[in-house]
MARGUKOL-903337 format. One record per residue (C-alpha): chain; x, y, z. Coordinates in pm, 1 decimal. Layout:
<mimis>
[mimi 'A',[X,Y,Z]] ...
</mimis>
This chain:
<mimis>
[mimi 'A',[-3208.6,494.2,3136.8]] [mimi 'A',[-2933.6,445.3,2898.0]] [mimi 'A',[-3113.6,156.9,2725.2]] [mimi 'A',[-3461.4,354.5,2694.0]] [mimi 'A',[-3258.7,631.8,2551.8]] [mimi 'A',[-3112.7,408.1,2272.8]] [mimi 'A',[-3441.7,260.6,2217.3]] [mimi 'A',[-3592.5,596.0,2189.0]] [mimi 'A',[-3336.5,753.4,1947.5]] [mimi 'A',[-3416.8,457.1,1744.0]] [mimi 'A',[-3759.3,430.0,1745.4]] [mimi 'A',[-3774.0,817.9,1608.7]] [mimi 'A',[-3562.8,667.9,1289.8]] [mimi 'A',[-3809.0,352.4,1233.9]] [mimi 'A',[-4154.8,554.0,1292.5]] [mimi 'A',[-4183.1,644.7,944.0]] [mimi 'A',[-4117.0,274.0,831.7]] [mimi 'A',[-4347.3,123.9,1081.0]] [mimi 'A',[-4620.8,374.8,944.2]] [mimi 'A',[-4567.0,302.6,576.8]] [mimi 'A',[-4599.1,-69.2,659.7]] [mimi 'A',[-4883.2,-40.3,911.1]] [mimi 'A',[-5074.5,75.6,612.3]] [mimi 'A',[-5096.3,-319.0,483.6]] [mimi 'A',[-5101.7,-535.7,856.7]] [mimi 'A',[-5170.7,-413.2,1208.3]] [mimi 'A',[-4995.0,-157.3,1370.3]] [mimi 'A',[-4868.4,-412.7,1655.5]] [mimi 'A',[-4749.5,-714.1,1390.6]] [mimi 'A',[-4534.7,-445.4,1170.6]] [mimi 'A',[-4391.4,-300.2,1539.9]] [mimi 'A',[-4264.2,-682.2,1625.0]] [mimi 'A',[-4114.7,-704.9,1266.7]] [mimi 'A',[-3949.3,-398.0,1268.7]] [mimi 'A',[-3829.2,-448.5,1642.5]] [mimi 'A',[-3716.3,-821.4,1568.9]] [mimi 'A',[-3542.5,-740.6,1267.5]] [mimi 'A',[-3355.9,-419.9,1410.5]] [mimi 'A',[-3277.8,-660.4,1721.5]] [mimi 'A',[-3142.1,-949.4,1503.9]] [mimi 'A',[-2950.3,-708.9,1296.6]] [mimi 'A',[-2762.7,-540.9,1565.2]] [mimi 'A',[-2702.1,-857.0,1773.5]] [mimi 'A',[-2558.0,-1007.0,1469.2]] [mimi 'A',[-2325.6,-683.7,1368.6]] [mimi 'A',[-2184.6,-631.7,1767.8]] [mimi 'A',[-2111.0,-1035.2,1795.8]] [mimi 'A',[-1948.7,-1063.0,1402.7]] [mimi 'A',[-1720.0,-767.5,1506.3]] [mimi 'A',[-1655.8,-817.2,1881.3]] [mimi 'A',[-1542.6,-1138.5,1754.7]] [mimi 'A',[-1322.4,-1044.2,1420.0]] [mimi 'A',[-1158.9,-764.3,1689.5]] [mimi 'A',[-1076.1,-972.1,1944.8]] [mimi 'A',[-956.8,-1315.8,1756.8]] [mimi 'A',[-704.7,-1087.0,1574.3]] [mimi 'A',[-536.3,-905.0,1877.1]] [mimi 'A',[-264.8,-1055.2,1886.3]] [mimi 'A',[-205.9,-992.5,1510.0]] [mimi 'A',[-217.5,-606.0,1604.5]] [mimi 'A',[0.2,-630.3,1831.9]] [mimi 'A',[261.6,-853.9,1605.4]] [mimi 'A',[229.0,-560.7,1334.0]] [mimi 'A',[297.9,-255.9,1554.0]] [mimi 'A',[649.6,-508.7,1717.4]] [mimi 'A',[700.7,-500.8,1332.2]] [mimi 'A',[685.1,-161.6,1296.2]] [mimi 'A',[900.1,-55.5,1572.1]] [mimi 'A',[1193.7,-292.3,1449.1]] [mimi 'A',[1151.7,-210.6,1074.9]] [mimi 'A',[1183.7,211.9,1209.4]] [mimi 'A',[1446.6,78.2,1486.2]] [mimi 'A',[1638.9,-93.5,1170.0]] [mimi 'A',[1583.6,184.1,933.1]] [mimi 'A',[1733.4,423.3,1119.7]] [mimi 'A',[1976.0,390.3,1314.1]] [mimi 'A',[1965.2,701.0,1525.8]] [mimi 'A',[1992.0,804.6,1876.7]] [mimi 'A',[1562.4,843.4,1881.7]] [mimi 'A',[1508.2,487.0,1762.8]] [mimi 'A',[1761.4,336.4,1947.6]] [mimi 'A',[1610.2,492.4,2324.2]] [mimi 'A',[1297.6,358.3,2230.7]] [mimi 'A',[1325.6,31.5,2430.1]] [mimi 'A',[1428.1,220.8,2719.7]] [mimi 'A',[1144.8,389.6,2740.5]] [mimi 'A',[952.8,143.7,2740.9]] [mimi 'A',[715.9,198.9,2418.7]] [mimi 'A',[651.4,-130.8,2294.0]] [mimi 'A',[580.6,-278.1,2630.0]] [mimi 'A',[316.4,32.2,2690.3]] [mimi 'A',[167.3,-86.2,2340.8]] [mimi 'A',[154.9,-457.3,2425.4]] [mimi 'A',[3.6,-316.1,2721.1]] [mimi 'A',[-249.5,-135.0,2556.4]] [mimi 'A',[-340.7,-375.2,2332.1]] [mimi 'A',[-399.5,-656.8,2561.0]] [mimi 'A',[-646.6,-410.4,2805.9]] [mimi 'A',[-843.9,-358.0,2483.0]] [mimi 'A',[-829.5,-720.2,2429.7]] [mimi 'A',[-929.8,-819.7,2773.2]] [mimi 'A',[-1205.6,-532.8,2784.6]] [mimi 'A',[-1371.6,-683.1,2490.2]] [mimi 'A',[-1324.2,-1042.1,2640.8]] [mimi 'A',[-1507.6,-886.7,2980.7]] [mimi 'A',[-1829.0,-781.1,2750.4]] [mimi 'A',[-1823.5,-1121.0,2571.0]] [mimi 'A',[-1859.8,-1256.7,2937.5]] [mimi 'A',[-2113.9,-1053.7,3102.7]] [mimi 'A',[-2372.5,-1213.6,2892.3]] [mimi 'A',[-2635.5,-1202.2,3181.8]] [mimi 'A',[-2592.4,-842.5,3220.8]] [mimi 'A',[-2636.9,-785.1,2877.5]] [mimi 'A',[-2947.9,-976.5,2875.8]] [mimi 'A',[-3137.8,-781.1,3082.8]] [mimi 'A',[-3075.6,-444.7,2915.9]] [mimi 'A',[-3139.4,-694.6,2582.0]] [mimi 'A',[-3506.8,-735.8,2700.0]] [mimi 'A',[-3569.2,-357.7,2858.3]] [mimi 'A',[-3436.9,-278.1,2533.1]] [mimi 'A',[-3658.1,-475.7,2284.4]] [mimi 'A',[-3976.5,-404.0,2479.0]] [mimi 'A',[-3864.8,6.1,2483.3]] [mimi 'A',[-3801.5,-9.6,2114.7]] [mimi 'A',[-4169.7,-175.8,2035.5]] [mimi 'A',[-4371.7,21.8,2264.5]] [mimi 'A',[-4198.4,341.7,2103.7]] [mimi 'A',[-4214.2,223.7,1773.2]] [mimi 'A',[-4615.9,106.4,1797.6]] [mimi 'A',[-4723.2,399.8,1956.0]] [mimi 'A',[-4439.3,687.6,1889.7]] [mimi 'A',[-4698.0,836.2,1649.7]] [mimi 'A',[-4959.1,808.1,1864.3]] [mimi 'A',[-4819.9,1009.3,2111.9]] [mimi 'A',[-4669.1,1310.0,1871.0]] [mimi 'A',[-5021.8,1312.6,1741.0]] [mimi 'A',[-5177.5,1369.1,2051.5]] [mimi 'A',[-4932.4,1633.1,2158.9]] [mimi 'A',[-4951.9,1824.8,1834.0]] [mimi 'A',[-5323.0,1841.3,1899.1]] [mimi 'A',[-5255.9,2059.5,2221.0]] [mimi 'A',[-5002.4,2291.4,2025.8]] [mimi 'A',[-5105.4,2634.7,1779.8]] [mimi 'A',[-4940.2,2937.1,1623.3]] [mimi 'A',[-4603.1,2972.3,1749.0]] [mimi 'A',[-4566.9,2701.7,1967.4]] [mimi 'A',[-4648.9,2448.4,1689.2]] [mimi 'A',[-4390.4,2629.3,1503.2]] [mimi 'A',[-4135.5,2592.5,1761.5]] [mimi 'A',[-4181.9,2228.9,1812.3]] [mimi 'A',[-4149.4,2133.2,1478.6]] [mimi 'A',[-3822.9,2323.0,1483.4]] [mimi 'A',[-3699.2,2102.4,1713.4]] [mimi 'A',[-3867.6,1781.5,1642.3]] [mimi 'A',[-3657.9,1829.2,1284.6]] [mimi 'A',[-3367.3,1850.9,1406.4]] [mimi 'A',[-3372.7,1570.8,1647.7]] [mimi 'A',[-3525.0,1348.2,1340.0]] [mimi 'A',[-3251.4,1496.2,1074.9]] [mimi 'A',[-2970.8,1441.0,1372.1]] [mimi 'A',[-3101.8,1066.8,1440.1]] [mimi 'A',[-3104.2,999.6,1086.3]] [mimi 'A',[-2754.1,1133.8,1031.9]] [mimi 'A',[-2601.1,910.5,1299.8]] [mimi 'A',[-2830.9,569.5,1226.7]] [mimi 'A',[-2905.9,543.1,861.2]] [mimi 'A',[-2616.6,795.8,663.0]] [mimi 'A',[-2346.1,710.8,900.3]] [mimi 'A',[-2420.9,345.2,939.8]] [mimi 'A',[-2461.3,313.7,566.8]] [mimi 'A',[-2156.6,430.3,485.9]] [mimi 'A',[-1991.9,191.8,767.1]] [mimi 'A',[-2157.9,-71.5,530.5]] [mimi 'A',[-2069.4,33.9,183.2]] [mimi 'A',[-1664.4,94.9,353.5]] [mimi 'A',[-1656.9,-212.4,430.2]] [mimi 'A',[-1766.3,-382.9,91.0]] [mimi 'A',[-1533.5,-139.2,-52.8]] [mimi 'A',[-1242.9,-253.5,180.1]] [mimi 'A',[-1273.9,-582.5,116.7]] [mimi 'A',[-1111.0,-588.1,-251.2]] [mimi 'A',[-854.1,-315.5,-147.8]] [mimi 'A',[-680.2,-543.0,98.4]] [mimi 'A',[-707.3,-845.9,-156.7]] [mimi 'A',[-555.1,-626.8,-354.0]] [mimi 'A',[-280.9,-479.5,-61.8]] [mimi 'A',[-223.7,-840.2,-62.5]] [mimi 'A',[-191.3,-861.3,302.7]] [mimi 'A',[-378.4,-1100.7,547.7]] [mimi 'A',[-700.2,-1050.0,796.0]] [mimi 'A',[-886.9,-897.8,498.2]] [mimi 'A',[-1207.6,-919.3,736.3]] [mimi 'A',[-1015.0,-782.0,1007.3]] [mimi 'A',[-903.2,-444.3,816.7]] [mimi 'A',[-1236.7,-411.8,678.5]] [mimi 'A',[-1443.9,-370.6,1004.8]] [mimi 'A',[-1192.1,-141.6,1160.7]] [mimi 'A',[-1226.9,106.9,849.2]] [mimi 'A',[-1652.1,15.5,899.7]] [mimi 'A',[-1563.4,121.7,1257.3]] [mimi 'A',[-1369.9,410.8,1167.0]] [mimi 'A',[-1618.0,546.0,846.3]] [mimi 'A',[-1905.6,573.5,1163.8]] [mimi 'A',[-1728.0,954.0,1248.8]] [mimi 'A',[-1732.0,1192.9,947.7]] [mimi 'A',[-1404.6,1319.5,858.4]] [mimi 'A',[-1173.5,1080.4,1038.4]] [mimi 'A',[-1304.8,761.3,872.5]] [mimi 'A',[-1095.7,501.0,746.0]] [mimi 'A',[-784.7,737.7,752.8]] [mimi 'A',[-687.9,603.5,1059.2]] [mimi 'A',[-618.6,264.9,935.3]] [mimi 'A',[-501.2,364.9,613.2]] [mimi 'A',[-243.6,591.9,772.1]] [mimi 'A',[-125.0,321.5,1049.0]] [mimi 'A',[-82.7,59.8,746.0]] [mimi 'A',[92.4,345.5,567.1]] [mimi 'A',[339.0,385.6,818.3]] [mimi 'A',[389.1,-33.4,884.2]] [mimi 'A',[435.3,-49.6,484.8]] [mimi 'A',[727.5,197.8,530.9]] [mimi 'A',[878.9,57.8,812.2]] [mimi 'A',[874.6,-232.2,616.0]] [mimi 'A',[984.3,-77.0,301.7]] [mimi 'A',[703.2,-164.2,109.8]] [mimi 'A',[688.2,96.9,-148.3]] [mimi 'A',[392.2,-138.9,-325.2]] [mimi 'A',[216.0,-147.3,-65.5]] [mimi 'A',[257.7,268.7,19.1]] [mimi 'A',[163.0,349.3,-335.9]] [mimi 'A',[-178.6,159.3,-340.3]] [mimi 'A',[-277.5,252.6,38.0]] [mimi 'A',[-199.0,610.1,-110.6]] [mimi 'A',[-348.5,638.1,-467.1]] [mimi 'A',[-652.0,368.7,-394.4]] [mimi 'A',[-665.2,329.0,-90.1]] [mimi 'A',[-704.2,660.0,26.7]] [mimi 'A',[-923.2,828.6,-235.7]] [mimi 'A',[-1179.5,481.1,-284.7]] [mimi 'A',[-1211.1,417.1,146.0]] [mimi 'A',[-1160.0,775.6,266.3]] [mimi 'A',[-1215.2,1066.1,4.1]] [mimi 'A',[-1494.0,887.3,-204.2]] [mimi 'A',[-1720.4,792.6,158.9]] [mimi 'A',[-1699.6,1125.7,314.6]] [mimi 'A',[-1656.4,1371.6,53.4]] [mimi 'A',[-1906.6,1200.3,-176.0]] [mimi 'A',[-2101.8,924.2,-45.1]] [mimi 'A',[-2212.3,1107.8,266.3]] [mimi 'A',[-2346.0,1397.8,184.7]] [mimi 'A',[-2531.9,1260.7,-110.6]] [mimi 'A',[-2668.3,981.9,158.4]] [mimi 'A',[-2777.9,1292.4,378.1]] [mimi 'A',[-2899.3,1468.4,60.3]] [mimi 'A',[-3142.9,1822.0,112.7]] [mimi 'A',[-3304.1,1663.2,427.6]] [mimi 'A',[-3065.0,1684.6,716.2]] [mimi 'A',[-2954.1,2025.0,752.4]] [mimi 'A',[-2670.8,1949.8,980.7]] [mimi 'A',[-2282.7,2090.1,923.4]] [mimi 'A',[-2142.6,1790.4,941.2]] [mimi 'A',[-1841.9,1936.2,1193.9]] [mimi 'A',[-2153.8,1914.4,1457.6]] [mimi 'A',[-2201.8,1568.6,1383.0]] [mimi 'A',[-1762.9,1466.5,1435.2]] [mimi 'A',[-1797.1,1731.0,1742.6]] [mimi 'A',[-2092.0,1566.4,1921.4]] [mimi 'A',[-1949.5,1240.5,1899.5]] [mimi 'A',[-1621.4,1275.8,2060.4]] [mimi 'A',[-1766.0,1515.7,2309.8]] [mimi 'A',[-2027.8,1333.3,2420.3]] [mimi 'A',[-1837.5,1055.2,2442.8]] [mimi 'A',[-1539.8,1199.8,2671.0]] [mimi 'A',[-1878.2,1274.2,2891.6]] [mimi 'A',[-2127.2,1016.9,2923.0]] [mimi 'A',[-1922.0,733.7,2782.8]] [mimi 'A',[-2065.2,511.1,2454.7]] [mimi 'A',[-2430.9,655.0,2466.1]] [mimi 'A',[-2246.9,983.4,2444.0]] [mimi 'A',[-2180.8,874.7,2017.5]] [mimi 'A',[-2636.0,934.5,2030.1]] [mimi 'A',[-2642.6,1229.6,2231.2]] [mimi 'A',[-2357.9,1402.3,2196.0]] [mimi 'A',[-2465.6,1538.9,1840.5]] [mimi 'A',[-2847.2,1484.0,1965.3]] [mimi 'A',[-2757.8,1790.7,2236.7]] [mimi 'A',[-2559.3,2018.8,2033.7]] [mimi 'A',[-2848.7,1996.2,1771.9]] [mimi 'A',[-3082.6,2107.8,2024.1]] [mimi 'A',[-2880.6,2419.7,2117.6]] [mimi 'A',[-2870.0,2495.2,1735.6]] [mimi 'A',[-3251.0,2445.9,1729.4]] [mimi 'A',[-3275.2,2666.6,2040.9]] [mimi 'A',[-3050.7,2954.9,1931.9]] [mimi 'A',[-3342.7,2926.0,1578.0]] [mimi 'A',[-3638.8,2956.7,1784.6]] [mimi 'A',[-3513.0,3223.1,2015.8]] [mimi 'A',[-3399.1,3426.5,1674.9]] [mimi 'A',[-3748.5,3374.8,1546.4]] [mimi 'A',[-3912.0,3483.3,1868.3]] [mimi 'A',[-3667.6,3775.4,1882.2]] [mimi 'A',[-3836.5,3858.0,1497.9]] [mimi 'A',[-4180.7,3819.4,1558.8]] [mimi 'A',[-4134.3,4014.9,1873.1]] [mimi 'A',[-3967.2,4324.7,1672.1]] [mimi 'A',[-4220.4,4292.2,1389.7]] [mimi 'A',[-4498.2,4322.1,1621.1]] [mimi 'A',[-4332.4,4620.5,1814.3]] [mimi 'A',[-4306.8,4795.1,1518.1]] [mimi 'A',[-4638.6,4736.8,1343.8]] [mimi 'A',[-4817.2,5058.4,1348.9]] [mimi 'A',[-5061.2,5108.3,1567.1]] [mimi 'A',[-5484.1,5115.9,1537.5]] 
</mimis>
C-alpha cells in the first residue's frame, strides 16, 4: 500500500507531462519514458546520497568530538567541564553510528527493496497511462455542485503534490548547486557531503539549510574561526537559506498552488511522527484535504442560505 500510494502521488504530478507528450507517440511508449526516466532518476538520487551520507559518518562524528573540546577548552567552566560525566559525547557517537548502521541496513536489504522497486514501476505506469482516463470517466458521472466540489478537491491534491515533488525538490536541486561554491569558498573539506545535507534540509520550507549552517556556525566558534563565522553568516546564510525559501520558493510555486506554506512544514513533520517516511506525501496531502473540506462545506453552507432566502414563486 505504501508503494501504490507513492506511485499514485506521483503519477498525479507527471499526468500533465505524459499528456503533452502523448500528443506526438502513443500513449503507452510516452508512459514507459516517463516511468523509466522518473525510476532512473530517483534510483540514482537515493544511491548518490545514501552513499555520500554514510561514507562520511565518521567525519560527523570527528567534527561534533571537535566541537565539544574546542567549547570544553574555551571555557573552562563548571558546565563544560561535567560534560564527560554525563556522558554526551558517548550518546552522540552513539547516535551517530545507529544512523550510520540504519543506512548500512537499507543498503543491504536490496531484495526487499526490489520487490517494492517492481510494484512500484508497474503502479507508476499504469497510473500514469491511464490516470486521465479514469478522471475523465468519473467527471462524466459528475454535474452542478458535485462537479464543483470535486474539482475543489482534485486542486488541491494536484497544487499539494506539486508543492512537495516539483517546488520543493527543485529547490533541493538549485541548494545544492548553490552549496557547492560556498563550502569551496568556507574552505573546509566534504564539499559534496555539506551540499546534500543542505539539499536534504531545503526539502522542508522554513527550516532548510539552517540546520547545517547553524551546526557549522557553532563548530567554527568552538574552533574560533571567526572567517569561517563571518561567511557562514553574511553568505552563507542569506545565498543557501534566505534566498531558497524567501525567494526561490514561492516564485517556483508562483499563482498556482494556493497553499500557506506553514501547511506544507506542518504536514511533513506530522505525518511523519505518524506513519513514518510516507508520512513527508501525506502528511501535507491530508491537511490539504481538510482545508478543501472546510471550502466545500462553506460553499454548501452559501448556496444553502442563498436558496433559503430566494423569494418565493
Amino acid at each position: 500500500m505504501r508503494v501504490i500510494v507513492l506511485a499514485l502521488s506521483l503519477a498525479i504530478v507527471l499526468i500533465p507531462y505524459q499528456e503533452r507528450l502523448a500528443r506526438r507517440i502513443s500513449p503507452a511508449l510516452s508512459a514507459i519514458l516517463i516511468t523509466v526516466g522518473v525510476v532512473f532518476t530517483l534510483l540514482v538520487t537515493v544511491i548518490l546520497t545514501g552513499t555520500v551520507l554514510y561514507q562520511n559518518m565518521e567525519y560527523l562524528i570527528s567534527i561534533i568530538s571537535s566541537m565539544i573540546e574546542g567549547f570544553k577548552g574555551a571555557f573552562e567552566s563548571d558546565l563544560f567541564l561535567s560534560i564527560p560525566d554525563l556522558g554526551f559525547e558517548e550518546m552522540t557517537n552513539t547516535l551517530l553510528t545507529t544512523i550510520r548502521d540504519t543506512i548500512f541496513s537499507y543498503l543491504m536489504s536490496v531484495p526487499g527493496i526490489g520487490v517494492e522497486l517492481i510494484l512500484f514501476i508497474g503502479s507508476l505506469y499504469l497510473f500514469v497511462c491511464k490516470g486521465q482516463k479514469i478522471g475523465d470517466d468519473i467527471s462524466k458521472g459528475l454535474y452542478g455542485r458535485s462537479r464543483n466540489n470535486i474539482t475543489i478537491i482534485w486542486k488541491r491534491v494536484s497544487d499539494t503534490l506539486y508543492s512537495i515533488y516539483i517546488v520543493h525538490f527543485s529547490i533541493a536541486v538549485i541548494t545544492f548547486f548553490l552549496a557547492l561554491p560556498f563550502f569551496w569558498l568556507l574552505g573546509y573539506d566534504h564539499i559534496i557531503f555539506y551540499s546534500v545535507l543542505c539539499a536534504l534540509f531545503a526539502l522542508v520550507p522554513f527550516l532548510g539549510p539552517f540546520v547545517i549552517l547553524a551546526f557549522l556556525a557553532l563548530y567554527a566558534l568552538s574552533m574560533g574561526d571567526i572567517r569561517a563565522l563571518l561567511l557562514i553568516l553574511f553568505i552563507g546564510y542569506p545565498v543557501l537559506s534566505i534566498a531558497t525559501d524567501l525567494y526561490l520558493r514561492p516564485v517556483l510555486m508562483g499563482k498556482r498552488v494556493e497553499i500557506n506554506p506553514v501547511v506544507i512544514f506542518i504536514g511533513f513533520f506530522g505525518g511523519m511522527a505518524v506513519m513514518g517516511i510516507i508520512g513527508f506525501i501525506l502528511g501535507p496531502l491530508l491537511l490539504s484535504l481538510i482545508i478543501g473540506g472546510y471550502q466545500i462545506v462553506i460553499n454548501e453552507l452559501h448556496a444553502a442560505t442563498s436558496q433559503s432566502e430566494a423569494p418565493k414563486a
